[in-house]
Backbone as ProteinMPNN parsed JSONL, in Angstrom:
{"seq_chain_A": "XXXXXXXXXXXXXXXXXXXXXXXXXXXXXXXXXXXXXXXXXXXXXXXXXXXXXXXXXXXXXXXXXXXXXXXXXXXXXXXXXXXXXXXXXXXXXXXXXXXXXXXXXXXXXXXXXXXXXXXXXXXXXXXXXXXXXXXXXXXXXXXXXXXXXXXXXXXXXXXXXXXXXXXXXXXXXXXXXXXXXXXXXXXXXXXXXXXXXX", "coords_chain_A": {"N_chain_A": [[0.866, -1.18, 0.0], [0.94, 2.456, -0.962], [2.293, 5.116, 0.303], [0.425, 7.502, 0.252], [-1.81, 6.644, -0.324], [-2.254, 4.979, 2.276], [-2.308, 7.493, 4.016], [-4.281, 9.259, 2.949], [-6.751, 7.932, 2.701], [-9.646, 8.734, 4.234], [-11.787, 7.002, 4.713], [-10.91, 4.878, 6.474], [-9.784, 6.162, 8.633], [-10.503, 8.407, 11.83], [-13.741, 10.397, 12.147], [-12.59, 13.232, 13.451], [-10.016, 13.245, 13.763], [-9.275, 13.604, 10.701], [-10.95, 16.32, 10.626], [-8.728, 17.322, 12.631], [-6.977, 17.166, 10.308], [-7.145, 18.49, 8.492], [-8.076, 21.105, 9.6], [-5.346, 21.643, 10.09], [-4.242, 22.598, 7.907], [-5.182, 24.375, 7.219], [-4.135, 27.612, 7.492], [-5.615, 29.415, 9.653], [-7.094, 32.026, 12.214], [-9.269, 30.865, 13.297], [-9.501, 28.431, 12.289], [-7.557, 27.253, 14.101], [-8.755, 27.807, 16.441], [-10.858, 26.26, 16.267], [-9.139, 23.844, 16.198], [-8.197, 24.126, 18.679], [-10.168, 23.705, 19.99], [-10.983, 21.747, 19.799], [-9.068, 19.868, 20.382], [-8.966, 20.183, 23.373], [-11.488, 19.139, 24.204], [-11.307, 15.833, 23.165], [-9.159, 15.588, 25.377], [-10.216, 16.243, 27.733], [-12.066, 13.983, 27.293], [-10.801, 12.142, 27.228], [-9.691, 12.421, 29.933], [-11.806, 11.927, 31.555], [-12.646, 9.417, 31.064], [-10.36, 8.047, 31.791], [-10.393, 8.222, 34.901], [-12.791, 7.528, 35.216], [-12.037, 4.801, 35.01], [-10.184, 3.847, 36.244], [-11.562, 4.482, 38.767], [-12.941, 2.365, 38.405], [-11.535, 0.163, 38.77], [-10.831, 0.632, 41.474], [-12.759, -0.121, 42.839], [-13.487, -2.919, 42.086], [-10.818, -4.01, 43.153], [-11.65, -3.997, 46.086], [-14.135, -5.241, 46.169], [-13.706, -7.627, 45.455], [-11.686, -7.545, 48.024], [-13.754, -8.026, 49.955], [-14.903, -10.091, 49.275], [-13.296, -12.214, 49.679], [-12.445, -11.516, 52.524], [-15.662, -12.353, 53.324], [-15.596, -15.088, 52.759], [-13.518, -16.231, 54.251], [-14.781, -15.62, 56.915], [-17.316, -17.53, 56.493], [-16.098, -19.936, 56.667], [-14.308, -19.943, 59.137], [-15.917, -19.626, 60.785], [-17.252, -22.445, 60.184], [-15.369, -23.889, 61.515], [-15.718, -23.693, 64.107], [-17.246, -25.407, 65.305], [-15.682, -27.754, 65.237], [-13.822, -27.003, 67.196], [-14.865, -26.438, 69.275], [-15.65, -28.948, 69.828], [-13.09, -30.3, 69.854], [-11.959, -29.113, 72.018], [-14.074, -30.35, 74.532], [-13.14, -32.788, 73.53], [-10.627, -32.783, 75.203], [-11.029, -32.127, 77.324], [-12.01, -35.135, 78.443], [-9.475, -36.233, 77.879], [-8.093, -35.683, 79.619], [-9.019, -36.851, 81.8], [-8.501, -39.607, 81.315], [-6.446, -42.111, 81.852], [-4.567, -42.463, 80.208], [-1.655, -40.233, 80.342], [0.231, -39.578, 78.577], [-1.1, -39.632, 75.831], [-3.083, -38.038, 76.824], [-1.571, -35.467, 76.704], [-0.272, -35.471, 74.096], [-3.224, -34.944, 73.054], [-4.135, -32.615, 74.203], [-1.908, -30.575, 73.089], [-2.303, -30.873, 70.233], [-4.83, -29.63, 70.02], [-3.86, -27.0, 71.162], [-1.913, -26.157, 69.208], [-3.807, -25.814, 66.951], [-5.274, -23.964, 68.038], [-4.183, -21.756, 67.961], [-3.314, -21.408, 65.511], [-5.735, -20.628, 64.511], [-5.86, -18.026, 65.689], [-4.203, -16.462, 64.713], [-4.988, -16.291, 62.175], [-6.82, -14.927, 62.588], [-8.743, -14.844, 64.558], [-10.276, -14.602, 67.746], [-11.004, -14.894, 71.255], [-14.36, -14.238, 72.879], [-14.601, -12.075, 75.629], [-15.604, -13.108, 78.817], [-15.97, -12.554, 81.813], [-16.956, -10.773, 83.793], [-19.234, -8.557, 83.825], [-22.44, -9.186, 82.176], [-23.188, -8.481, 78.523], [-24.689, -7.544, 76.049], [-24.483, -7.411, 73.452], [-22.647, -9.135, 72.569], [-22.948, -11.349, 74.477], [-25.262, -14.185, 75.231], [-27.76, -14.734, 77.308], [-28.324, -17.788, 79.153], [-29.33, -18.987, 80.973], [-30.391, -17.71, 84.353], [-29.483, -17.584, 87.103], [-29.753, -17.079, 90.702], [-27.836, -15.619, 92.677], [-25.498, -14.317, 95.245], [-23.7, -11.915, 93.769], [-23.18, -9.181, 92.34], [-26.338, -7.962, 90.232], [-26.629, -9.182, 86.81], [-23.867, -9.756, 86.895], [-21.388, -12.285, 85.018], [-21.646, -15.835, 85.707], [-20.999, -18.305, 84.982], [-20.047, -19.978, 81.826], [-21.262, -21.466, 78.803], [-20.929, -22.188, 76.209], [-18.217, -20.81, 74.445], [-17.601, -17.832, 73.194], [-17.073, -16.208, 69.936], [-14.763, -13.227, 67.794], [-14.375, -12.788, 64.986], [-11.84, -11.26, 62.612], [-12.361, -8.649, 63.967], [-15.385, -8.879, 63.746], [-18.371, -9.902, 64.825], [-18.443, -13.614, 65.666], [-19.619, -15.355, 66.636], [-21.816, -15.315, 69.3], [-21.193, -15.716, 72.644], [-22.943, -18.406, 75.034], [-24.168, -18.023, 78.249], [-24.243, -18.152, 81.711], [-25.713, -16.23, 83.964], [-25.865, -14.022, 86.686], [-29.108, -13.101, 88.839], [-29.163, -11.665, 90.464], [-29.65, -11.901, 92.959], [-29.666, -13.644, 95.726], [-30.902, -17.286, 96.303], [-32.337, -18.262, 98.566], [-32.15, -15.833, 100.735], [-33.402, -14.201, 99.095], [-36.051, -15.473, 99.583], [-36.58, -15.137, 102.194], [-37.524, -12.536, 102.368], [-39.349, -12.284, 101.068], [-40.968, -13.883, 103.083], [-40.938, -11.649, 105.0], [-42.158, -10.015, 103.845], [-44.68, -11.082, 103.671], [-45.004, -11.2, 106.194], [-45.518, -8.548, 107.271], [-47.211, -7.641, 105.662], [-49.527, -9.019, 106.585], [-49.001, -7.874, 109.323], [-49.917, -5.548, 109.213], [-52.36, -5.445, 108.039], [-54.162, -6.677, 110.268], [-53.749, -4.088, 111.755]], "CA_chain_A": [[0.0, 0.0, 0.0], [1.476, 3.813, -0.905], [2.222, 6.258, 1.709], [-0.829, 8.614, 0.116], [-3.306, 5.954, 0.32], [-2.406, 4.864, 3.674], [-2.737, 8.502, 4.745], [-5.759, 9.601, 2.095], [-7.605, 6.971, 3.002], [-10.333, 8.936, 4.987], [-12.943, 5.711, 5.15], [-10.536, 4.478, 7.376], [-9.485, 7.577, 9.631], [-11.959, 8.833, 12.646], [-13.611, 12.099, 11.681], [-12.568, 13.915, 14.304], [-8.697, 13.263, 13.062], [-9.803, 14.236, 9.665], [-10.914, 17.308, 10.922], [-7.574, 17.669, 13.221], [-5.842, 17.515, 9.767], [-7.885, 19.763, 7.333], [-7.722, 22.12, 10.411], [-4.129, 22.141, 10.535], [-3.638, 22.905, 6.791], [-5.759, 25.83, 6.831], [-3.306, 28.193, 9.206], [-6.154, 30.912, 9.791], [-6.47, 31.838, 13.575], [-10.64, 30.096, 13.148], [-9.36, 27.075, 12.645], [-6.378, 27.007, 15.067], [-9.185, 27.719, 17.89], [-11.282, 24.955, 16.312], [-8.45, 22.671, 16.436], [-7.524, 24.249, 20.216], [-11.417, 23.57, 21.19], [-11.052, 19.733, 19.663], [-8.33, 19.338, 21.568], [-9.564, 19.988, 24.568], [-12.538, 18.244, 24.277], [-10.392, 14.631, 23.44], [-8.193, 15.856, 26.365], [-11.538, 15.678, 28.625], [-12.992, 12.873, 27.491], [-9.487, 11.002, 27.509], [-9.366, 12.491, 31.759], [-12.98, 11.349, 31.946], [-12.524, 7.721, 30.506], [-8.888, 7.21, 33.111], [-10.943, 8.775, 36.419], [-13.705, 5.913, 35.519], [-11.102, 3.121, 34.647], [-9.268, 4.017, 38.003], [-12.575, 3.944, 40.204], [-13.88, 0.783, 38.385], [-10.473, -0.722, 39.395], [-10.527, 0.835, 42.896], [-14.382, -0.708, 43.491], [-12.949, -4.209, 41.705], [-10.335, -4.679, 44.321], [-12.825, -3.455, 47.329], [-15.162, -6.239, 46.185], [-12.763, -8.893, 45.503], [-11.587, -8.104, 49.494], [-14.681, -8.268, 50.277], [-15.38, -11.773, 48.921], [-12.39, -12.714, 50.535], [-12.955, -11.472, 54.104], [-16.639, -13.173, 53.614], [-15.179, -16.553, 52.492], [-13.043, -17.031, 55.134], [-15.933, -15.86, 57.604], [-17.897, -18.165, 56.988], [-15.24, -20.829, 56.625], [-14.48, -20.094, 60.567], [-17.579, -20.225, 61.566], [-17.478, -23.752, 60.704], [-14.317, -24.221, 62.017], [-16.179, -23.472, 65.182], [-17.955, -26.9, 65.594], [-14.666, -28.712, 65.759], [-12.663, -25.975, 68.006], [-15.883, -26.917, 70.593], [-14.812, -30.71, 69.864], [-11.748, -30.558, 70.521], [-12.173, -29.079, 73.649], [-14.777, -31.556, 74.931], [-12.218, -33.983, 74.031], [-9.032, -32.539, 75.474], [-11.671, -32.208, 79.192], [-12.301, -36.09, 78.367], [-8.485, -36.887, 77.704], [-7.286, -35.354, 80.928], [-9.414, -37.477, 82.832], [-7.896, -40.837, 81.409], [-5.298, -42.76, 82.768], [-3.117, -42.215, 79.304], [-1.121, -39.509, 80.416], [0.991, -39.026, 77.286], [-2.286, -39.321, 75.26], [-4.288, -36.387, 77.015], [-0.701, -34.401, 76.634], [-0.821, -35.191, 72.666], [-4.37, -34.278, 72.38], [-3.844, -30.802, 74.38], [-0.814, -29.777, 72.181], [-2.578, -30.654, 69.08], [-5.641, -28.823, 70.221], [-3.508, -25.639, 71.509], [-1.667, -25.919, 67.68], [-5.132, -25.424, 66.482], [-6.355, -22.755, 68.712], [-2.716, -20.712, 67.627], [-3.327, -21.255, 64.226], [-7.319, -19.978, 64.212], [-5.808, -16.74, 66.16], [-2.894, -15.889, 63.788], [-5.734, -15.723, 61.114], [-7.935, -13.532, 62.92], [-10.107, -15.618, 65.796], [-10.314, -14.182, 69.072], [-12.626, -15.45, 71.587], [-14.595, -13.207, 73.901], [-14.124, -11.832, 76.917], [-16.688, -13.763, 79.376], [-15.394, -12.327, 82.741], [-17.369, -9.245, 84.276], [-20.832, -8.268, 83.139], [-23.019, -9.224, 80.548], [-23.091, -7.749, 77.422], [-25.729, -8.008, 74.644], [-23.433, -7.471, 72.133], [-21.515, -10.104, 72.814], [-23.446, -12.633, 75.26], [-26.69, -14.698, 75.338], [-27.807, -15.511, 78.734], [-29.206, -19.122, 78.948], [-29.909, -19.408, 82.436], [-30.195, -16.586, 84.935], [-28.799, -17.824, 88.538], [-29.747, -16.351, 92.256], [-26.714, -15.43, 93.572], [-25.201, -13.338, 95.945], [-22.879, -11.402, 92.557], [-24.077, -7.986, 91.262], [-26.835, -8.271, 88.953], [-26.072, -8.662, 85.157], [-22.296, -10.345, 86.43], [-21.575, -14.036, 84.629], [-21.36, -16.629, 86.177], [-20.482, -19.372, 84.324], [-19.729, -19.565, 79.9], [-21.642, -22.785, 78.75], [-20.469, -22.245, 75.041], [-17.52, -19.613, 74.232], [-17.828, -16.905, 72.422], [-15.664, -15.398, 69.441], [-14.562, -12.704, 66.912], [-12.909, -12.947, 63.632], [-10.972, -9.583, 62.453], [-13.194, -7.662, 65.33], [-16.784, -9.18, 63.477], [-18.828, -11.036, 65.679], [-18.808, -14.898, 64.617], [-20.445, -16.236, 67.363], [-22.082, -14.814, 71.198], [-21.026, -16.268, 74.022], [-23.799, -18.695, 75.982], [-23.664, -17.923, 79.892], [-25.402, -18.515, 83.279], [-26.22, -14.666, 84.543], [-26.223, -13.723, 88.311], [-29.737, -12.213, 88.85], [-28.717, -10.228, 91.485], [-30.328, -12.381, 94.592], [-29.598, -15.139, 96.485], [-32.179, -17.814, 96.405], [-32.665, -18.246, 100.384], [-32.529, -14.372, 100.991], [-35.035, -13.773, 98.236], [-37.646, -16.29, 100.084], [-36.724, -14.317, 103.553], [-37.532, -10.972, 102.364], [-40.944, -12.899, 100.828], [-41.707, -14.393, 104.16], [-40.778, -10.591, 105.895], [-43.326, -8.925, 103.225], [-45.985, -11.295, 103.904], [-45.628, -10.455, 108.018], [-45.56, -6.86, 107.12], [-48.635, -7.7, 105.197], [-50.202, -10.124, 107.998], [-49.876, -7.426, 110.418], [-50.722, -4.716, 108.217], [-54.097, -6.232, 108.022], [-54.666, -6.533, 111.795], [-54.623, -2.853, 112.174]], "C_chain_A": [[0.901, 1.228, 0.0], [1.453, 4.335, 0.235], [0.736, 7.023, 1.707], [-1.743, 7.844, 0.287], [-3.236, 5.756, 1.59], [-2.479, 6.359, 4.622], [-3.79, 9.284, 4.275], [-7.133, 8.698, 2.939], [-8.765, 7.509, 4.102], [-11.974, 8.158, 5.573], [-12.085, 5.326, 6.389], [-10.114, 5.07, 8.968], [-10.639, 7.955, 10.578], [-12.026, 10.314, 11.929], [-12.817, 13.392, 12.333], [-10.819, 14.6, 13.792], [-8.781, 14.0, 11.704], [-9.871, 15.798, 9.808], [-9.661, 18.158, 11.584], [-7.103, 18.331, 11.691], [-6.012, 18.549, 8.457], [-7.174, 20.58, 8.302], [-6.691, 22.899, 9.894], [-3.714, 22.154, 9.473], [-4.074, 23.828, 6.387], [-4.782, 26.679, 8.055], [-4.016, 29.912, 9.567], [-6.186, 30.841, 11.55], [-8.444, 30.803, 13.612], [-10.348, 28.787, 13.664], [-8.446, 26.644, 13.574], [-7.216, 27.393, 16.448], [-10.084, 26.487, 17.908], [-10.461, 23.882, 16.625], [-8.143, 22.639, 18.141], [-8.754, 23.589, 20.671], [-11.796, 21.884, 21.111], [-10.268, 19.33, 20.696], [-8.457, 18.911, 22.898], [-10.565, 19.275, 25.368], [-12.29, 17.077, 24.454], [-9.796, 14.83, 24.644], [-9.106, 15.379, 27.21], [-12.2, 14.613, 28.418], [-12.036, 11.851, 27.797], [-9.333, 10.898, 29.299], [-10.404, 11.802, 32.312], [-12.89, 9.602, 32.098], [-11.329, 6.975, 32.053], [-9.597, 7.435, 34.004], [-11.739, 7.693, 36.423], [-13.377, 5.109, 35.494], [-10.987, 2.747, 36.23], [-10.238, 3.667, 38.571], [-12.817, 2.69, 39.904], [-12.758, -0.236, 38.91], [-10.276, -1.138, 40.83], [-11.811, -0.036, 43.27], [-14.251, -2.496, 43.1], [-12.347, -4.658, 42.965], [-11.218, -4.6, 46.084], [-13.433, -4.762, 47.182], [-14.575, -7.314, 46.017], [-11.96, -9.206, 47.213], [-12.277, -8.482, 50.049], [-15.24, -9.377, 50.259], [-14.708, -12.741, 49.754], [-12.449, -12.964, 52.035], [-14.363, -13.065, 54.407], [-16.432, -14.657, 53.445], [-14.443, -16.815, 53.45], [-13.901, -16.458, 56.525], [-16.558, -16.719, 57.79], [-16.852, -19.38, 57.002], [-14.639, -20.985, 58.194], [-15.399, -20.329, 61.592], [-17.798, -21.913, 61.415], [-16.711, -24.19, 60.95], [-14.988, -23.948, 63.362], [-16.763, -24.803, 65.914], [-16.583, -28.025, 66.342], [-13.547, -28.077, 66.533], [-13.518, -26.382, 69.121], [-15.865, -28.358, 70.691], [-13.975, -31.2, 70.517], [-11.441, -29.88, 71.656], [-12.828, -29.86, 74.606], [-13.255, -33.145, 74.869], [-10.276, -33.665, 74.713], [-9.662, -32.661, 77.442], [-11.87, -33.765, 79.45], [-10.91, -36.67, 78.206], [-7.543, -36.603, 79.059], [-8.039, -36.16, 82.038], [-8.972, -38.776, 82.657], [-6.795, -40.64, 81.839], [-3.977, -42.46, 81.744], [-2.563, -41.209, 79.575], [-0.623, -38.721, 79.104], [-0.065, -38.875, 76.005], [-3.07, -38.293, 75.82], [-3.067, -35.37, 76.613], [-1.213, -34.153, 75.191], [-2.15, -34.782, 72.704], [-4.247, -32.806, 72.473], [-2.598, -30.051, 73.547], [-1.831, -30.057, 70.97], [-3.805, -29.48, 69.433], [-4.871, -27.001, 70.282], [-2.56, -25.112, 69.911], [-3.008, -25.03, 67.269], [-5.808, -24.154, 66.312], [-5.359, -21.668, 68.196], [-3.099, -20.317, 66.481], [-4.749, -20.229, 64.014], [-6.655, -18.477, 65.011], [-5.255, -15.975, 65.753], [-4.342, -15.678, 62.855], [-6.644, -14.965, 61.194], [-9.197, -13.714, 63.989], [-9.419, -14.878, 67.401], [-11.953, -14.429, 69.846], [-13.197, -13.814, 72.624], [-14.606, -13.103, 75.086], [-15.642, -12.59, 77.737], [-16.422, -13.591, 80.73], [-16.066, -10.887, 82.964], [-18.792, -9.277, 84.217], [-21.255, -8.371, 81.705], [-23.148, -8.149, 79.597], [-24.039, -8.359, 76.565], [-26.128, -7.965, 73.404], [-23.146, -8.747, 72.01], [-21.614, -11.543, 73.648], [-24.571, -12.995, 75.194], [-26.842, -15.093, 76.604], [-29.043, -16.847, 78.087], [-29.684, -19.174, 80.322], [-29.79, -18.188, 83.215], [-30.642, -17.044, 86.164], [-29.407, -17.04, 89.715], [-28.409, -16.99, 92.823], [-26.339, -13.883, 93.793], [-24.606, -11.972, 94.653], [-23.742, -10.604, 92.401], [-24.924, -8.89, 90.051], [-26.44, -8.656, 87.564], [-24.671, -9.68, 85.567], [-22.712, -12.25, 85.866], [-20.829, -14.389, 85.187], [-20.478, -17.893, 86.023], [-20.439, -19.468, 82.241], [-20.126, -21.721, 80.085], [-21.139, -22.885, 76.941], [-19.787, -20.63, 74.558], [-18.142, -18.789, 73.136], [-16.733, -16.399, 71.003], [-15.891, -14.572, 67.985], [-13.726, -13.01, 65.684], [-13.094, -11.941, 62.744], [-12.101, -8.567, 62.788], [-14.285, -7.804, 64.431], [-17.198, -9.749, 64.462], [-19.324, -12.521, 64.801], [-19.98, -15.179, 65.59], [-20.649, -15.779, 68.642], [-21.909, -15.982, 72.118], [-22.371, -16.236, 74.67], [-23.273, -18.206, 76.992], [-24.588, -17.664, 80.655], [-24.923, -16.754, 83.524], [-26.353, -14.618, 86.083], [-27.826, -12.988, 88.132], [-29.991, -11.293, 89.938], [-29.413, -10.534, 92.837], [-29.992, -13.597, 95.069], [-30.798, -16.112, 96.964], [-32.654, -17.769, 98.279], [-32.877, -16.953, 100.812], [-33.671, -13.724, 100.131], [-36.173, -14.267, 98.874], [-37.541, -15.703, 101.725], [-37.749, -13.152, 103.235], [-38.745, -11.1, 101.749], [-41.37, -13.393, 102.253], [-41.856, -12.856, 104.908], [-42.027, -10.077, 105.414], [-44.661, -9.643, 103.824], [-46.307, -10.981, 105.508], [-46.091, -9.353, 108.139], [-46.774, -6.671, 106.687], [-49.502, -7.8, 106.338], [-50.463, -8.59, 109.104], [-50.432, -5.695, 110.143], [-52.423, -4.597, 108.007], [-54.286, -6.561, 109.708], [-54.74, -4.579, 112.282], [-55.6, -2.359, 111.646]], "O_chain_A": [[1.722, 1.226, 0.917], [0.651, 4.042, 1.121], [0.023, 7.172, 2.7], [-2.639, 8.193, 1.057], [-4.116, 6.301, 2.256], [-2.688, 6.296, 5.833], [-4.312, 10.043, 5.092], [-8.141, 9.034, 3.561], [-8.912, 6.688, 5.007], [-12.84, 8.515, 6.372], [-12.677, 5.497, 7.454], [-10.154, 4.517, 10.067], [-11.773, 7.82, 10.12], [-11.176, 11.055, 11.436], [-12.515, 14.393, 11.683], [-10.468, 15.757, 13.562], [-8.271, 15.12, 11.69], [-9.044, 16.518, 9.248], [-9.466, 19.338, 11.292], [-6.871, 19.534, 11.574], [-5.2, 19.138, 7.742], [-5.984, 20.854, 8.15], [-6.695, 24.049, 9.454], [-2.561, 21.724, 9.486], [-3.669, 24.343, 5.345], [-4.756, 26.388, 9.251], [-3.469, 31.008, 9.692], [-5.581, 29.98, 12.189], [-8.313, 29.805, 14.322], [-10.625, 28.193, 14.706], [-8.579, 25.463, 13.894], [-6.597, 27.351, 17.511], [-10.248, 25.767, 18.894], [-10.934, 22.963, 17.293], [-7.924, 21.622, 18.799], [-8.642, 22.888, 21.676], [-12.449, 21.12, 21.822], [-10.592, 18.644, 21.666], [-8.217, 17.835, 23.445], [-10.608, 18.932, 26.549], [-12.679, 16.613, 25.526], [-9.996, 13.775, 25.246], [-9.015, 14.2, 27.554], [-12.957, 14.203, 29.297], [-12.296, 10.857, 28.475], [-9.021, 9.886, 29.926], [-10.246, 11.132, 33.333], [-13.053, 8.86, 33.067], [-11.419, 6.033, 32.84], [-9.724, 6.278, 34.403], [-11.647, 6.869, 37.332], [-14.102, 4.199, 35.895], [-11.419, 1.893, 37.005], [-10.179, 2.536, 39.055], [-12.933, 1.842, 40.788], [-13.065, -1.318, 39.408], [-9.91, -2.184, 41.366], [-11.621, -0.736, 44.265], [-14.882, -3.294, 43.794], [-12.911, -5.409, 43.759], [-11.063, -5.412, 46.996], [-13.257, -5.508, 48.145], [-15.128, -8.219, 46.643], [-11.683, -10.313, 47.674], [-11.948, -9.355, 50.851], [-16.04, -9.722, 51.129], [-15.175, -13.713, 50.347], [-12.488, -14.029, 52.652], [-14.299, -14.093, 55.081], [-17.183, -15.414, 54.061], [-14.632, -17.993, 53.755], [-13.489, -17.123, 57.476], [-16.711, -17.096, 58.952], [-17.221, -19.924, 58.043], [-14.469, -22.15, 58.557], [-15.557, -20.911, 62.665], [-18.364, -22.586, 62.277], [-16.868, -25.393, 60.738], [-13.981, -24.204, 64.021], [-16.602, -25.013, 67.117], [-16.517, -28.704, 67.367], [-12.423, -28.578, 66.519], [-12.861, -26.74, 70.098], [-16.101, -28.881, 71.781], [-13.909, -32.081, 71.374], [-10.441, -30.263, 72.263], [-12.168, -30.109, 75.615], [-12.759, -33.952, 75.655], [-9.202, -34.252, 74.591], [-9.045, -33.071, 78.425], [-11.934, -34.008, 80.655], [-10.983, -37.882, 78.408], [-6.523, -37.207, 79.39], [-7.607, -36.08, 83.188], [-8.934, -39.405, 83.715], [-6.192, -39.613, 82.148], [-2.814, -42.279, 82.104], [-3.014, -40.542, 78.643], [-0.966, -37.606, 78.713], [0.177, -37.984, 75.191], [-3.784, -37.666, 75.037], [-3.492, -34.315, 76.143], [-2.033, -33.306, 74.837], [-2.127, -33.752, 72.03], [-4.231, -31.97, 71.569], [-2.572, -28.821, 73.525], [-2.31, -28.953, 70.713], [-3.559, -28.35, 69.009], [-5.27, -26.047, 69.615], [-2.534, -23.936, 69.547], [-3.111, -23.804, 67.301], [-6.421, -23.539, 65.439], [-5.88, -20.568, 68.01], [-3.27, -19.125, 66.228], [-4.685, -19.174, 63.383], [-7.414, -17.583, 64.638], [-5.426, -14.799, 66.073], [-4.753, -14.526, 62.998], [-7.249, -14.385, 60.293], [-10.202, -13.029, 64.178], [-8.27, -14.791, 67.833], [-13.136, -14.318, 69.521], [-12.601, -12.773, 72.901], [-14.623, -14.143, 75.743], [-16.704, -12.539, 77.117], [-16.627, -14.687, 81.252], [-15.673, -9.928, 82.299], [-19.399, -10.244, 84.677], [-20.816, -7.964, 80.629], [-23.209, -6.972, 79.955], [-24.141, -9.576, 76.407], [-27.09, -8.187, 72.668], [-23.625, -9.363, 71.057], [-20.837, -12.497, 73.612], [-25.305, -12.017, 75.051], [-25.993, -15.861, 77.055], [-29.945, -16.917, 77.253], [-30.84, -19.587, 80.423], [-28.954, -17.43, 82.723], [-31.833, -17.023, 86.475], [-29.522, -15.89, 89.291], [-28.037, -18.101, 93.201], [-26.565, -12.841, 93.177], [-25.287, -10.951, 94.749], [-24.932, -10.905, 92.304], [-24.604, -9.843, 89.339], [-25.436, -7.98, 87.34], [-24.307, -10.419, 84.652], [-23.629, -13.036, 86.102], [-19.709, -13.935, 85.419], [-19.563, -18.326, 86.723], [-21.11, -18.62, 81.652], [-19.72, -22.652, 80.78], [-21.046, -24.056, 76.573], [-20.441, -19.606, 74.361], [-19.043, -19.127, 72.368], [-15.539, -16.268, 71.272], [-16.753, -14.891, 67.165], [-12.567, -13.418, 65.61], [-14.151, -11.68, 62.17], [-12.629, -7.813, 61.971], [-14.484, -6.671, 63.991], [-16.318, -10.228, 65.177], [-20.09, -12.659, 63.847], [-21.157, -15.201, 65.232], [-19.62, -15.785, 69.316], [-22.565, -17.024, 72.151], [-23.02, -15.226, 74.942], [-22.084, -17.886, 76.974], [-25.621, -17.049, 80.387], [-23.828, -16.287, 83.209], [-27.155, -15.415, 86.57], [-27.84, -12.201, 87.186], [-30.843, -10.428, 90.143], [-29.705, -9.674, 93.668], [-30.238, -14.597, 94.395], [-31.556, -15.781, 97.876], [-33.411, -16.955, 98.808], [-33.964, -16.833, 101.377], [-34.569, -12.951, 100.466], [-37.236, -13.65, 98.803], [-38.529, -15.89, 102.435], [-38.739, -12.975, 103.945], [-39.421, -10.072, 101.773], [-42.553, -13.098, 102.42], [-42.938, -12.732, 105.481], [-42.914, -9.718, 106.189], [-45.562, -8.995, 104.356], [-47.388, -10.646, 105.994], [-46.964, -9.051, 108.953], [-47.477, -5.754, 107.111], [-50.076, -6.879, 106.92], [-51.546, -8.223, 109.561], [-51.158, -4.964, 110.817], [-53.278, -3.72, 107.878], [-55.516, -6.511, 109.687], [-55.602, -4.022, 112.962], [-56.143, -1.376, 112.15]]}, "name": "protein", "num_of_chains": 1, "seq": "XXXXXXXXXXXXXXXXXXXXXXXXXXXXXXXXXXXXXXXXXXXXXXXXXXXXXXXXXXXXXXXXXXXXXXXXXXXXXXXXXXXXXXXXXXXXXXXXXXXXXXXXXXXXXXXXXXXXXXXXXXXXXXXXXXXXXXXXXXXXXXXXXXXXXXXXXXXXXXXXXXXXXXXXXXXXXXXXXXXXXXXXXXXXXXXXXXXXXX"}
């Protein structure tokens, strides 16, 4: 193919170019502001086009962490079943007679528990007062203990990278002591009793 066809050739050329190159063979000042106001225009739509590439890139990787995070979410969560396993059986291996068998189980177990914490498991705190963020009461106790404090954790609790996977079960103080609660019922009903005689 010639040089002149391959640069004649205006079927093949965008118009816009076309126009660039008429423009720029007429050298009046008209066309040298038409060609300045093309310019500018390509210039903007070229800044327009990169600013949307860039975000659609920036909102790509966002949602691709995002998939990520959620995949190994739930993927701990069912790592949760056998982290409550293997505790049951490490409380069941310390009570046999194999010594060196409850050791191996508790090292493999405490492997386990290392590994789930390096990737982002933390259990919850279950020491103080309830929370309802963070705790379910299953049972709610008379005892002497401030109201609201726990008592006892019947199934742990835990986070993974500060989400909540799972609330901590736990026995609840309700803030009375069973025997002093049925005093202070026998006192009311005297108070009653002689309440009613005057």
């Amino acid at each position: 193919m010639s040089e002149k066809n391959s640069i004649n050739n205006e079927d093949t050329v965008p118009d816009t170019l076309v126009n660039i190159k008429n423009t720029s063979q007429n050298g009046s000042k008209e066309n040298e502001d038409a060609l300045l106001k093309q310019n500018n225009e390509l210039l903007d739509k070229f800044l327009r086009i990169a600013a949307e590439f860039d975000n659609y890139k920036k909102r790509s990787a966002i949602e691709v962490e995002n998939s990520k995070d959620m995949g190994k979410f739930e993927m701990m969560k069912s790592l949760l079943t056998i982290l409550d396993e293997f505790e049951i059986t490490v409380m069941a291996a310390s009570k046999s007679n194999d010594k060196n068998m409850a050791k191996g189980v508790e090292m493999l177990y405490l492997n386990f528990k290392d590994t789930l914490k390096k990737l982002g498991l933390s259990e919850i705190n279950t020491k103080g007062i309830y929370d309802p963020y963070t705790h379910e009461i299953v049972i709610m106790q008379d005892d002497d203990s401030k109201e609201g404090t726990i008592l006892d954790v019947i199934k742990k609790g835990y986070m993974f990278n500060n989400k909540l996977l799972r609330v901590a079960s736990v026995i609840v103080s309700s803030g009375k002591n069973g025997t002093h609660s049925k005093q202070l019922t026998n006192e009311e009903k005297e108070n009653n009793e002689n309440n009613a005689k005057k």
